[in-house]
N, CA, C and O atoms as a GROMACS GRO file, in nm:
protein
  544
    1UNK      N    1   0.162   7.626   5.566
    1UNK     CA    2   0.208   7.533   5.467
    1UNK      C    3   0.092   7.478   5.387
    1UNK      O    4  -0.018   7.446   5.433
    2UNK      N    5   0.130   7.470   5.262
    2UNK     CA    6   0.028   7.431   5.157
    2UNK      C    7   0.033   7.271   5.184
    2UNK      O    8   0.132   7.211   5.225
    3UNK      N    9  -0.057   7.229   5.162
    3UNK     CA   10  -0.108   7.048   5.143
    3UNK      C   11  -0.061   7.061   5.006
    3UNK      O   12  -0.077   7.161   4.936
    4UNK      N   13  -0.007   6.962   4.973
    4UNK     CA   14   0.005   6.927   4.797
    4UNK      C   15  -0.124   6.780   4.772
    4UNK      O   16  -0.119   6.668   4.824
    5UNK      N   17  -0.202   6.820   4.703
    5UNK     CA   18  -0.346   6.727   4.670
    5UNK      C   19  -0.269   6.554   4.626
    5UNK      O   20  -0.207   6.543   4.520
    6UNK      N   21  -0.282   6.450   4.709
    6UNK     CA   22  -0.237   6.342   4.665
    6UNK      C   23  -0.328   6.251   4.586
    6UNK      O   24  -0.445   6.218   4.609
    7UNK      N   25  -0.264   6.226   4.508
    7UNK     CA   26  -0.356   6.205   4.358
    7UNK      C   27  -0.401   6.028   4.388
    7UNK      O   28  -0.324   5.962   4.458
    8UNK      N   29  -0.501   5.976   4.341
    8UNK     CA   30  -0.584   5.883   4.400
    8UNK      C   31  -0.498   5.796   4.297
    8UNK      O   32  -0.442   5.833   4.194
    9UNK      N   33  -0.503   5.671   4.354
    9UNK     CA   34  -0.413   5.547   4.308
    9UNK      C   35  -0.540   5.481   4.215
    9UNK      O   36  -0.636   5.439   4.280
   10UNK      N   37  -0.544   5.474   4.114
   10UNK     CA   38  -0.642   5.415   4.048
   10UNK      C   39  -0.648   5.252   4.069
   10UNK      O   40  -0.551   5.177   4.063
   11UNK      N   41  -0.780   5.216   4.094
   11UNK     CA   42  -0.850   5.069   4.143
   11UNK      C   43  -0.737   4.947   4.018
   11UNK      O   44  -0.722   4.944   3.895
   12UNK      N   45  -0.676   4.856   4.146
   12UNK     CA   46  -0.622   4.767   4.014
   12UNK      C   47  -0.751   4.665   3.984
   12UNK      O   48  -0.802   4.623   4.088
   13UNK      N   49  -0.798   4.630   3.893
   13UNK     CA   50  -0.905   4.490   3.908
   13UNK      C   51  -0.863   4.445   3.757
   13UNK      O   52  -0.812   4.502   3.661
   14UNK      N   53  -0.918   4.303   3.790
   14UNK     CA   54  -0.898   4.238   3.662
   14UNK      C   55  -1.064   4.222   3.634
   14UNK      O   56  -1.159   4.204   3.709
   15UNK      N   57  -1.047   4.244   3.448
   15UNK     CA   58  -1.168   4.236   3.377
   15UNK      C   59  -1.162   4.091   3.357
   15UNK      O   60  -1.085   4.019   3.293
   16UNK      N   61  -1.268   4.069   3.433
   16UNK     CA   62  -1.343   3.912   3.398
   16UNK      C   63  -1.405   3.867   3.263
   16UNK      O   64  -1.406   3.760   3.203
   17UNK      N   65  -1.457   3.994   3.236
   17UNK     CA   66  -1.522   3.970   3.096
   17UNK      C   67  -1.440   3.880   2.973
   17UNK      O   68  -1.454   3.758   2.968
   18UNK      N   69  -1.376   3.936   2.899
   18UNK     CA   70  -1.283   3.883   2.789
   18UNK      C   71  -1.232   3.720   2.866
   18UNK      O   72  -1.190   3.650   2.774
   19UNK      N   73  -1.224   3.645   3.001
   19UNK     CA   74  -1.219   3.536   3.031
   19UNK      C   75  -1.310   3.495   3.032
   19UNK      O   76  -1.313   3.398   2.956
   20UNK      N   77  -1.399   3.512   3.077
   20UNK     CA   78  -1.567   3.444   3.020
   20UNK      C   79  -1.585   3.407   2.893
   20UNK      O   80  -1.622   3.299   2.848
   21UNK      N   81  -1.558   3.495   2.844
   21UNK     CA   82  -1.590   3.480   2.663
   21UNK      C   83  -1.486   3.359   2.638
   21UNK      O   84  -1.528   3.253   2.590
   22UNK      N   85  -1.353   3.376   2.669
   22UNK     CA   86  -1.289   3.272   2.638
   22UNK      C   87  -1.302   3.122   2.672
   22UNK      O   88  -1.248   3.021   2.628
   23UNK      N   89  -1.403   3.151   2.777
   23UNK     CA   90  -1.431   3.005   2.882
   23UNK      C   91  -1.580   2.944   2.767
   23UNK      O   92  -1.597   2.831   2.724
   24UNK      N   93  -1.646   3.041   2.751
   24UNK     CA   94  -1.746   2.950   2.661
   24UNK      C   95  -1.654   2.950   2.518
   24UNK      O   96  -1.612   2.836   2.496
   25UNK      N   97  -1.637   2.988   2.478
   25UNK     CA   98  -1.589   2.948   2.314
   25UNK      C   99  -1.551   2.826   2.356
   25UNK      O  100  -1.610   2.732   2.303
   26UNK      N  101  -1.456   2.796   2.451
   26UNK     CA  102  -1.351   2.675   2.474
   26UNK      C  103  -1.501   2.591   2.494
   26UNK      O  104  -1.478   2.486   2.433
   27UNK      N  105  -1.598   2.586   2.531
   27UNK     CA  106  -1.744   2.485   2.551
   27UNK      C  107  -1.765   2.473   2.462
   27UNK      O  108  -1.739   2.368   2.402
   28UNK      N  109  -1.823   2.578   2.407
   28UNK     CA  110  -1.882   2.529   2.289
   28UNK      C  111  -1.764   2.464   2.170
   28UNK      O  112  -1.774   2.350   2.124
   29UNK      N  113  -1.697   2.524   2.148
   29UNK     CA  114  -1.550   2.383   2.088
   29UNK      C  115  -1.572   2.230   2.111
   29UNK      O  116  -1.587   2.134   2.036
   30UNK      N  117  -1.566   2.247   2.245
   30UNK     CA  118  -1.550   2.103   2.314
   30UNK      C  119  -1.635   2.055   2.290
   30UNK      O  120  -1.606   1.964   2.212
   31UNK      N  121  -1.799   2.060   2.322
   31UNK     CA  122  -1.872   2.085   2.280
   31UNK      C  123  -1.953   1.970   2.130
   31UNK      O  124  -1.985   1.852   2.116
   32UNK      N  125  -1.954   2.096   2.050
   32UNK     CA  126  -1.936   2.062   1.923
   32UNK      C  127  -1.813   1.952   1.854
   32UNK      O  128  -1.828   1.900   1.743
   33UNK      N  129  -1.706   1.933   1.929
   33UNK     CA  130  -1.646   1.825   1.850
   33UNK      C  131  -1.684   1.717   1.902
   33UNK      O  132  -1.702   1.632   1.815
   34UNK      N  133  -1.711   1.670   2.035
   34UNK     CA  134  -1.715   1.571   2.131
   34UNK      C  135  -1.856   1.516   2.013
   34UNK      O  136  -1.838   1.403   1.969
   35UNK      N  137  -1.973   1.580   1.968
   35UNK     CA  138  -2.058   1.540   1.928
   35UNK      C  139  -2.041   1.495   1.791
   35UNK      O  140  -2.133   1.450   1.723
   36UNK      N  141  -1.923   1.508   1.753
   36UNK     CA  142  -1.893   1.468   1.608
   36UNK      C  143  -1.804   1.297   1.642
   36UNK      O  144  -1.822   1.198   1.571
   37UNK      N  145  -1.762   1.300   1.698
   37UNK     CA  146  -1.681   1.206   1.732
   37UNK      C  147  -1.759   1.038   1.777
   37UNK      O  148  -1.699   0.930   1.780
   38UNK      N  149  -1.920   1.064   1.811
   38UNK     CA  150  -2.009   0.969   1.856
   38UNK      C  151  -2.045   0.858   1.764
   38UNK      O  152  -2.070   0.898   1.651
   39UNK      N  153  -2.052   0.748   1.779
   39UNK     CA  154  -2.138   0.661   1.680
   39UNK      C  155  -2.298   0.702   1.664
   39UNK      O  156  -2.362   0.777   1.738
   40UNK      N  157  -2.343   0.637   1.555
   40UNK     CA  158  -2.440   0.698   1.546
   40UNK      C  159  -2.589   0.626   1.611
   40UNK      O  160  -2.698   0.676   1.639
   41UNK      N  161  -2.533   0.478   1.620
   41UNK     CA  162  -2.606   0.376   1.632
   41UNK      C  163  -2.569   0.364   1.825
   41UNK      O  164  -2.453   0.370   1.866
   42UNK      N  165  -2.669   0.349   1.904
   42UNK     CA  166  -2.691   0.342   2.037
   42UNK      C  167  -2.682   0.199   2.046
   42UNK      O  168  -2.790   0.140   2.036
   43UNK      N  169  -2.556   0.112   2.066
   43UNK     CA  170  -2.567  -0.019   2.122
   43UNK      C  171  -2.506  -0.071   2.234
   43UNK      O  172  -2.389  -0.044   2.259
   44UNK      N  173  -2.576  -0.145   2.305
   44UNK     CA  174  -2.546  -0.218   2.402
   44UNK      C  175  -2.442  -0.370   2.448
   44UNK      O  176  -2.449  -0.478   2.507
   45UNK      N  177  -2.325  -0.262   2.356
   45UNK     CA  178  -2.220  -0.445   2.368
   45UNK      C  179  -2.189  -0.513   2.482
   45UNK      O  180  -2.175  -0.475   2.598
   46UNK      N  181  -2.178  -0.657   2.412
   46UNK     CA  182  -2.152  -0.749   2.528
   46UNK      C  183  -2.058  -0.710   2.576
   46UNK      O  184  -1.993  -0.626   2.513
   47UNK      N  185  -2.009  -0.756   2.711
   47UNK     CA  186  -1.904  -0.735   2.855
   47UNK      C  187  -1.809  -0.885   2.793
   47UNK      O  188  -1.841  -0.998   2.757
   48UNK      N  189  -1.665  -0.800   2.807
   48UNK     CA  190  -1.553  -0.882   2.836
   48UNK      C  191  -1.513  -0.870   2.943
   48UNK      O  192  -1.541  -0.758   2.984
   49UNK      N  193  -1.429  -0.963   3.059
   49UNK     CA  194  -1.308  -0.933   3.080
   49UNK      C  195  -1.165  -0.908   3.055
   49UNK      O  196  -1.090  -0.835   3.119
   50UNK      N  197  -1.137  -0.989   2.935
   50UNK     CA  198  -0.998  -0.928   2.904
   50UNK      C  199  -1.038  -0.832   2.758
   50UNK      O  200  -1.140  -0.841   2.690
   51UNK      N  201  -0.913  -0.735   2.737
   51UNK     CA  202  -0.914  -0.673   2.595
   51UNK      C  203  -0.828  -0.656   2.547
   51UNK      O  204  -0.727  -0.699   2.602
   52UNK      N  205  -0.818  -0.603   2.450
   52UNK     CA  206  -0.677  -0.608   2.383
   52UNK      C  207  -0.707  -0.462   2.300
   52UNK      O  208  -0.816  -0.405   2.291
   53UNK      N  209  -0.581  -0.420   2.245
   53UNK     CA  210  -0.540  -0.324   2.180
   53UNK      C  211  -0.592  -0.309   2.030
   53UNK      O  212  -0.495  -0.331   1.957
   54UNK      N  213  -0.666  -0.291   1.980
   54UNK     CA  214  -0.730  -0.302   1.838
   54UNK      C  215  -0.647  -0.187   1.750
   54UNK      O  216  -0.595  -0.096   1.815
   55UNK      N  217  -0.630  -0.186   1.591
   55UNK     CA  218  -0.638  -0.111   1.517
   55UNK      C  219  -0.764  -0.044   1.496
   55UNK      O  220  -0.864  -0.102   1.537
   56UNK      N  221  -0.782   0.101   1.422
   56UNK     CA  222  -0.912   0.091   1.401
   56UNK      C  223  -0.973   0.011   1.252
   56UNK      O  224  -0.904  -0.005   1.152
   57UNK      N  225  -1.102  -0.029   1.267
   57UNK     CA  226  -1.137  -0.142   1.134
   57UNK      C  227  -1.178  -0.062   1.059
   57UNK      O  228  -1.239   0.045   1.059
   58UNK      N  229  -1.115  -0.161   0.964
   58UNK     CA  230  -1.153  -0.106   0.825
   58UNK      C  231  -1.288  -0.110   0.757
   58UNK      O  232  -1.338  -0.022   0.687
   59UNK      N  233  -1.351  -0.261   0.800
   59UNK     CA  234  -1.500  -0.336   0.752
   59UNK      C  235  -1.576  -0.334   0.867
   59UNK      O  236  -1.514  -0.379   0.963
   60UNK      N  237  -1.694  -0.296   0.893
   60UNK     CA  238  -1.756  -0.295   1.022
   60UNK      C  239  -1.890  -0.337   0.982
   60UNK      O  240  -1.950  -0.281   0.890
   61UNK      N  241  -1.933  -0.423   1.040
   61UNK     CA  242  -2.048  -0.484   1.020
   61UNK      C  243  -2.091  -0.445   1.183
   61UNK      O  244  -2.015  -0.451   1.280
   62UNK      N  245  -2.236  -0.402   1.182
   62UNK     CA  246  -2.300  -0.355   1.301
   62UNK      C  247  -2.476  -0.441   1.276
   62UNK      O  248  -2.542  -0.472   1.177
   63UNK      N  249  -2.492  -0.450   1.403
   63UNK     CA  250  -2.628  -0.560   1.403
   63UNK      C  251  -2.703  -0.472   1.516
   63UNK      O  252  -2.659  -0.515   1.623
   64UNK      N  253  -2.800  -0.364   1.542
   64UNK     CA  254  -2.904  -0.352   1.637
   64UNK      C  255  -2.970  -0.442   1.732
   64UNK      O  256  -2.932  -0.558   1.747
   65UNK      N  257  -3.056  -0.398   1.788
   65UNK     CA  258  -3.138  -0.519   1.868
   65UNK      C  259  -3.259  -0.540   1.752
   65UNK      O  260  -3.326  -0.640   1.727
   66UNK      N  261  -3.261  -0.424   1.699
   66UNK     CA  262  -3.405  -0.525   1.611
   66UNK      C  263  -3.344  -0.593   1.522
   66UNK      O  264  -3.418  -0.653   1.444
   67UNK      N  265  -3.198  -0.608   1.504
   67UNK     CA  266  -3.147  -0.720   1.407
   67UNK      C  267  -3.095  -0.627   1.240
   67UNK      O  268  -3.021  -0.675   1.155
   68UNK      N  269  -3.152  -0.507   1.236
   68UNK     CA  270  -3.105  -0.469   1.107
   68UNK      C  271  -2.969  -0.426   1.105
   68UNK      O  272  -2.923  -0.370   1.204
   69UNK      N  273  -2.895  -0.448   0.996
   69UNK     CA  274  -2.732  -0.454   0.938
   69UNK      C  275  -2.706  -0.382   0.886
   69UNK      O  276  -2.744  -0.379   0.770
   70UNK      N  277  -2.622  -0.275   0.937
   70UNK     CA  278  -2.545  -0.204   0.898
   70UNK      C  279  -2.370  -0.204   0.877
   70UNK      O  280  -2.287  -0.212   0.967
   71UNK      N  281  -2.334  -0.189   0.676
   71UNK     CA  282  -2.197  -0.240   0.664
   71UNK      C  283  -2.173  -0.102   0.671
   71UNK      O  284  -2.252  -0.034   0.604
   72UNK      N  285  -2.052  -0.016   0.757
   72UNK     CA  286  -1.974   0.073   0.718
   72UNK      C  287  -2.051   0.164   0.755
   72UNK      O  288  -2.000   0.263   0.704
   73UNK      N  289  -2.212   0.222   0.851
   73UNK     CA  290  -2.269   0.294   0.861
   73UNK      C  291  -2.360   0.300   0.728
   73UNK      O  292  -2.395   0.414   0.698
   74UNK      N  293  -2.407   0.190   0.639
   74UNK     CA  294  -2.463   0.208   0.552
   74UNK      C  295  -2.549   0.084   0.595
   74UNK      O  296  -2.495  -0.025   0.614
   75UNK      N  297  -2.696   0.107   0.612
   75UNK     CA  298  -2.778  -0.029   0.645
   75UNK      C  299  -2.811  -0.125   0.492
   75UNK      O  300  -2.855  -0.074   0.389
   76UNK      N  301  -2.788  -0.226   0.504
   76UNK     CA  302  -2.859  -0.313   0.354
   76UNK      C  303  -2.914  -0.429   0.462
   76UNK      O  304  -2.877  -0.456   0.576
   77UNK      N  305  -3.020  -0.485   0.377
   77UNK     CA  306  -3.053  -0.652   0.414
   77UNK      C  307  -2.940  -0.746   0.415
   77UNK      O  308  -2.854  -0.743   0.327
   78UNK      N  309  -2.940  -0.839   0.523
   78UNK     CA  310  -2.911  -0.958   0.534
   78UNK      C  311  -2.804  -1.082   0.414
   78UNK      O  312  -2.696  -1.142   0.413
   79UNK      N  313  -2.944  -1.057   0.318
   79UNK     CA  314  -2.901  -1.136   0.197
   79UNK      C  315  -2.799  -1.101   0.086
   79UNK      O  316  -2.748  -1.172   0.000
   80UNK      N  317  -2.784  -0.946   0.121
   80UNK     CA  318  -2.657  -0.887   0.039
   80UNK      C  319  -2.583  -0.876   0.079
   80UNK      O  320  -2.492  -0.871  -0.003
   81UNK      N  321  -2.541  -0.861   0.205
   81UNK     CA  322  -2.467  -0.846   0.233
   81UNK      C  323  -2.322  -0.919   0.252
   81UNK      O  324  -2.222  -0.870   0.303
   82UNK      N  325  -2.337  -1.042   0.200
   82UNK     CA  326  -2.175  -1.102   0.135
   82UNK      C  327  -2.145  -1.082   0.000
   82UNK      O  328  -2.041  -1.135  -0.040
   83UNK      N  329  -2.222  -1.007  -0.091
   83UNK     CA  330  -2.209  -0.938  -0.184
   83UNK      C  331  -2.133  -0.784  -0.194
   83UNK      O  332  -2.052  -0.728  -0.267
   84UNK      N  333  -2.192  -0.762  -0.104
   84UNK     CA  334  -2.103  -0.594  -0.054
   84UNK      C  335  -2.011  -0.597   0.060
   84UNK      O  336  -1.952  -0.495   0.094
   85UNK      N  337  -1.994  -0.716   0.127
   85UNK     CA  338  -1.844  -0.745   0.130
   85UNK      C  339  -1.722  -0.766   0.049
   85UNK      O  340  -1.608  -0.720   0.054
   86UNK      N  341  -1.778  -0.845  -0.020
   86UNK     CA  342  -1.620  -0.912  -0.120
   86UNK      C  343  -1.517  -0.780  -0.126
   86UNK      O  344  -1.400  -0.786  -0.088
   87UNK      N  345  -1.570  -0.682  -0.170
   87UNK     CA  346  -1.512  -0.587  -0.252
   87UNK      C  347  -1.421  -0.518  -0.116
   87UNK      O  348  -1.298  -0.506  -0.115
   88UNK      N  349  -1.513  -0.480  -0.007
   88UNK     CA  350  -1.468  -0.438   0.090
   88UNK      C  351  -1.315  -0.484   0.114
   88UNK      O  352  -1.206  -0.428   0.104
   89UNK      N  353  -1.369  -0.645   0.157
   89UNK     CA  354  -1.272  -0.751   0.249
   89UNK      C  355  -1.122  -0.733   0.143
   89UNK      O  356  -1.016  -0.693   0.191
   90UNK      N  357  -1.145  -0.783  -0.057
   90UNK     CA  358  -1.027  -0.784  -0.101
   90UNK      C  359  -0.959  -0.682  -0.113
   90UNK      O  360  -0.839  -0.685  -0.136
   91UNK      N  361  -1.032  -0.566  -0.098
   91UNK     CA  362  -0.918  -0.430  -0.069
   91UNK      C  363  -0.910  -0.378   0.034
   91UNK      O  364  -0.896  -0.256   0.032
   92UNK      N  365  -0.916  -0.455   0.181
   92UNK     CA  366  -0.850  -0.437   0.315
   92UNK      C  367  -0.716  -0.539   0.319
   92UNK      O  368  -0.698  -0.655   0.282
   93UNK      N  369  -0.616  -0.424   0.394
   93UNK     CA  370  -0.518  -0.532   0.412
   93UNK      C  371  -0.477  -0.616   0.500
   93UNK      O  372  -0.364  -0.657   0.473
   94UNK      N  373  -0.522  -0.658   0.593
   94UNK     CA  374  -0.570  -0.738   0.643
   94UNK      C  375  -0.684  -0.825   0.668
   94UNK      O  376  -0.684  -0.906   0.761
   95UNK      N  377  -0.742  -0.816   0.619
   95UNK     CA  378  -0.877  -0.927   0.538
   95UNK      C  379  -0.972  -0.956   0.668
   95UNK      O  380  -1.046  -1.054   0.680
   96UNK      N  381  -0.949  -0.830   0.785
   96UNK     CA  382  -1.048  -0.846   0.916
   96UNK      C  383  -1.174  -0.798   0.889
   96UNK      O  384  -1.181  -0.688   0.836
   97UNK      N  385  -1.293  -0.870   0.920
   97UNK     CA  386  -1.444  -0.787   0.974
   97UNK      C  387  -1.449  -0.779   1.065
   97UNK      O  388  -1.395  -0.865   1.134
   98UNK      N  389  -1.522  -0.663   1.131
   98UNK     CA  390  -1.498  -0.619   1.285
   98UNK      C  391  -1.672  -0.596   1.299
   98UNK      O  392  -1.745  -0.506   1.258
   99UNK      N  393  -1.695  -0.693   1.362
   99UNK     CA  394  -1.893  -0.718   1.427
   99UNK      C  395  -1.917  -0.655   1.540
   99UNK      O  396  -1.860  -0.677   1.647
  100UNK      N  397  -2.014  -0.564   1.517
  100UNK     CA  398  -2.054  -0.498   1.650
  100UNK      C  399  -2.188  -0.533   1.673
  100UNK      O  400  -2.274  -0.503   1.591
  101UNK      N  401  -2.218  -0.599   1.786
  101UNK     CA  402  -2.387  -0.658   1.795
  101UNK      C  403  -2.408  -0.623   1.902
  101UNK      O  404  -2.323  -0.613   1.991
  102UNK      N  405  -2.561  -0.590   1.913
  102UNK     CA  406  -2.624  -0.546   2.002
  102UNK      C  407  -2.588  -0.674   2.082
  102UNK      O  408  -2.571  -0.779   2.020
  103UNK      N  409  -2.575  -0.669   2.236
  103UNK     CA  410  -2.589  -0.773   2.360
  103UNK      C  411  -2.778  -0.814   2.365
  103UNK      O  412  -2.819  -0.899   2.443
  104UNK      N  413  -2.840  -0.766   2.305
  104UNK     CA  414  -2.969  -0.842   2.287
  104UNK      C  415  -2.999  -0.883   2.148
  104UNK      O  416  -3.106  -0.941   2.127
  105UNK      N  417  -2.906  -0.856   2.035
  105UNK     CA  418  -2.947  -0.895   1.874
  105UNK      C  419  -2.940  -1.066   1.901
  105UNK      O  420  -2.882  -1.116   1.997
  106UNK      N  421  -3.006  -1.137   1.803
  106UNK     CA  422  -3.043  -1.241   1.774
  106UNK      C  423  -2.902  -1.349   1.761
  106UNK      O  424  -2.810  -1.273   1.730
  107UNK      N  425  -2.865  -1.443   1.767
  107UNK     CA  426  -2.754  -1.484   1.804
  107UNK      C  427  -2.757  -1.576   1.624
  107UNK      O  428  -2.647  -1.607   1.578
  108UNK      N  429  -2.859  -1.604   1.557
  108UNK     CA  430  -2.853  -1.658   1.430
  108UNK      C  431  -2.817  -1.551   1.356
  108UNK      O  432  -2.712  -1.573   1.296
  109UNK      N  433  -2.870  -1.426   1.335
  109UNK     CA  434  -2.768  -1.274   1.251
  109UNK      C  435  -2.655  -1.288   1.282
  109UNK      O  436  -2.584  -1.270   1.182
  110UNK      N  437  -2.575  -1.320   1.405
  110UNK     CA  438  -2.478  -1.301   1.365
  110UNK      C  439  -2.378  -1.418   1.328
  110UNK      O  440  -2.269  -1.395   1.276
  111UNK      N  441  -2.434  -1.575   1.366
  111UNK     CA  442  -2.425  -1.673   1.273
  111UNK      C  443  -2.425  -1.643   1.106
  111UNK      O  444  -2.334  -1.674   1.029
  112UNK      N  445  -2.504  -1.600   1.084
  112UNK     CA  446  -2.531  -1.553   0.943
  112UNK      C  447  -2.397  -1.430   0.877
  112UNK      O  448  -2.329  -1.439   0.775
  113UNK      N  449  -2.400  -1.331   0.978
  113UNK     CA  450  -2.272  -1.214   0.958
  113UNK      C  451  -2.157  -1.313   0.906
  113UNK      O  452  -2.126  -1.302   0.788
  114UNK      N  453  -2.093  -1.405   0.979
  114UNK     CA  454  -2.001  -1.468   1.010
  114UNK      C  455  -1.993  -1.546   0.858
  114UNK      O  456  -1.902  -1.566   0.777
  115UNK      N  457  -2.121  -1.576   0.862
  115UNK     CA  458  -2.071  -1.705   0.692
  115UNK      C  459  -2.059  -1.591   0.563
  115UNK      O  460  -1.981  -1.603   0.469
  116UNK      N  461  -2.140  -1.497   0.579
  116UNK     CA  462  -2.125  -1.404   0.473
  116UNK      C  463  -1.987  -1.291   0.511
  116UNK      O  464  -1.959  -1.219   0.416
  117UNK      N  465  -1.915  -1.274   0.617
  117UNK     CA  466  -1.806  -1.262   0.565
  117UNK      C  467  -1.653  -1.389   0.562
  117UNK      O  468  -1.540  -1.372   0.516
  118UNK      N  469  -1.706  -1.496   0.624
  118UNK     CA  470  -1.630  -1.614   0.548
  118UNK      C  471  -1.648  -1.601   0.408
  118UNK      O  472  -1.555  -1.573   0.332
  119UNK      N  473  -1.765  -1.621   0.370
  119UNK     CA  474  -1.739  -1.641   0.193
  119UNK      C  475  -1.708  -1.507   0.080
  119UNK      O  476  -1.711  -1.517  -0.043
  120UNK      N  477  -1.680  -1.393   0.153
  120UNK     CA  478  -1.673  -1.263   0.176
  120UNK      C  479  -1.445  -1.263   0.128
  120UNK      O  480  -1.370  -1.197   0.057
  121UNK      N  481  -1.435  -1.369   0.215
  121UNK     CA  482  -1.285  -1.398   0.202
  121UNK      C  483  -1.251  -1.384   0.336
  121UNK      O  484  -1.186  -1.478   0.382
  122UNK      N  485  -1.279  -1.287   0.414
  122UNK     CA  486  -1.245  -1.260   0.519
  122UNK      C  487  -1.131  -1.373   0.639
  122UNK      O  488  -1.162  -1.493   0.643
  123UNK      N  489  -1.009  -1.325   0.726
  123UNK     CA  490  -0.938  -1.413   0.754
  123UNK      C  491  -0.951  -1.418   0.875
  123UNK      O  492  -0.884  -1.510   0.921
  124UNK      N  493  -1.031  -1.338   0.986
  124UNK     CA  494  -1.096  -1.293   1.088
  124UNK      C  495  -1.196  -1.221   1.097
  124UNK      O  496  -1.209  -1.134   1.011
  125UNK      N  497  -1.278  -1.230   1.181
  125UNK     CA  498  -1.397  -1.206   1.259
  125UNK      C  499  -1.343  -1.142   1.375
  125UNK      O  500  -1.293  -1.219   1.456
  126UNK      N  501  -1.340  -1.010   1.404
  126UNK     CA  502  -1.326  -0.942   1.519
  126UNK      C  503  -1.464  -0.943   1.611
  126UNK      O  504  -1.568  -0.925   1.548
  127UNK      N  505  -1.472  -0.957   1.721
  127UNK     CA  506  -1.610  -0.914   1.805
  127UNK      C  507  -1.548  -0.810   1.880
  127UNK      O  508  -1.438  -0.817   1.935
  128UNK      N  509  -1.658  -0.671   1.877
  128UNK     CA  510  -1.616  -0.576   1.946
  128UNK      C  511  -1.711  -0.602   2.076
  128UNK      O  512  -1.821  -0.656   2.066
  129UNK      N  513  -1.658  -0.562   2.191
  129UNK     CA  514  -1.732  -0.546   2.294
  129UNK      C  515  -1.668  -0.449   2.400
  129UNK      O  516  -1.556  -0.406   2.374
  130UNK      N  517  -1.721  -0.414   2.504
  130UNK     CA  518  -1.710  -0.339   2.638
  130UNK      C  519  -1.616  -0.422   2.717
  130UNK      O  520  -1.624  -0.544   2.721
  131UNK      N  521  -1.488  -0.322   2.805
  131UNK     CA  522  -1.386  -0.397   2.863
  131UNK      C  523  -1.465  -0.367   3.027
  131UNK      O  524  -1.488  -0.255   3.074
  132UNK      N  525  -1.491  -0.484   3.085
  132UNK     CA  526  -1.564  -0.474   3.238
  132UNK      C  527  -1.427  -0.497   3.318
  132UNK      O  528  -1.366  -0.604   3.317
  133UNK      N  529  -1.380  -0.367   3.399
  133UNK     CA  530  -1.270  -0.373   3.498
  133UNK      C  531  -1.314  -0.456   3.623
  133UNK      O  532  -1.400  -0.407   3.696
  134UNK      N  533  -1.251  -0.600   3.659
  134UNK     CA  534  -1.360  -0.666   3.737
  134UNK      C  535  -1.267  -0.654   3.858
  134UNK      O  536  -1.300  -0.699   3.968
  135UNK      N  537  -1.128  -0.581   3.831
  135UNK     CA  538  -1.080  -0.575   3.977
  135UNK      C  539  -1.151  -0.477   4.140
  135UNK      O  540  -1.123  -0.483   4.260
  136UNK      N  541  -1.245  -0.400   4.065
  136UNK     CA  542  -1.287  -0.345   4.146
  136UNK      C  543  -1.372  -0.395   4.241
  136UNK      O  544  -1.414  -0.322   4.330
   0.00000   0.00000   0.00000
């Protein structure tokens, strides 16, 4: 009796390759947007305990630790800056400035922030800060 030749079952495997590739694209994506999404300015806000739900602002006044002012991601001096509010504040509709200060900036800047967007029109003063979960 003849043997009939039994024909070899070809190897099942899965190609890893084409998932790799898909695993970095998805990085570098992530990646690249996560870094778009950052402020640009490194500050150290003060600690709350309670917080609340914000819109995002429209007027943003930002103060460093060395004290320089930035309206809107645009830095100017001090002294103009209730000048390049007005315009801001009367075409927001809600008439909020939203202050972001360094937890070591000078506590008279932002005395100063405050009167220049009072006379600015402004109907609030938001302070942004860090929510400290203190139940832990």
């Amino acid at each position: 009796m003849d043997q009939i030749p039994r024909q070899r079952r070809p190897s099942l495997s899965i190609e890893l390759s084409p998932l790799i590739d898909c695993v970095f694209l998805l990085l570098i994506f992530f990646m690249l947007s996560s870094t778009m999404l950052a402020p640009a300015i490194d500050l150290d806000l003060p600690d709350a305990a309670m917080a609340s739900e914000v819109q995002a602002p429209e007027v943003v006044v930002t103060v460093d630790r060395r004290g320089q002012v930035l309206l809107n991601a645009r830095r100017l001096d001090l002294e103009e800056l209730a000048e390049q509010l007005v315009p801001l504040v009367s075409a927001s509709r809600r008439k909020v400035v939203t202050y972001r200060g360094d937890a070591r900036s000078d506590h008279a800047t932002f005395v100063r922030v405050l009167e220049a967007a009072r006379a600015a029109g402004a109907k609030h003063v938001d302070v942004a800060h860090e929510f400290v979960d203190e139940s832990r």
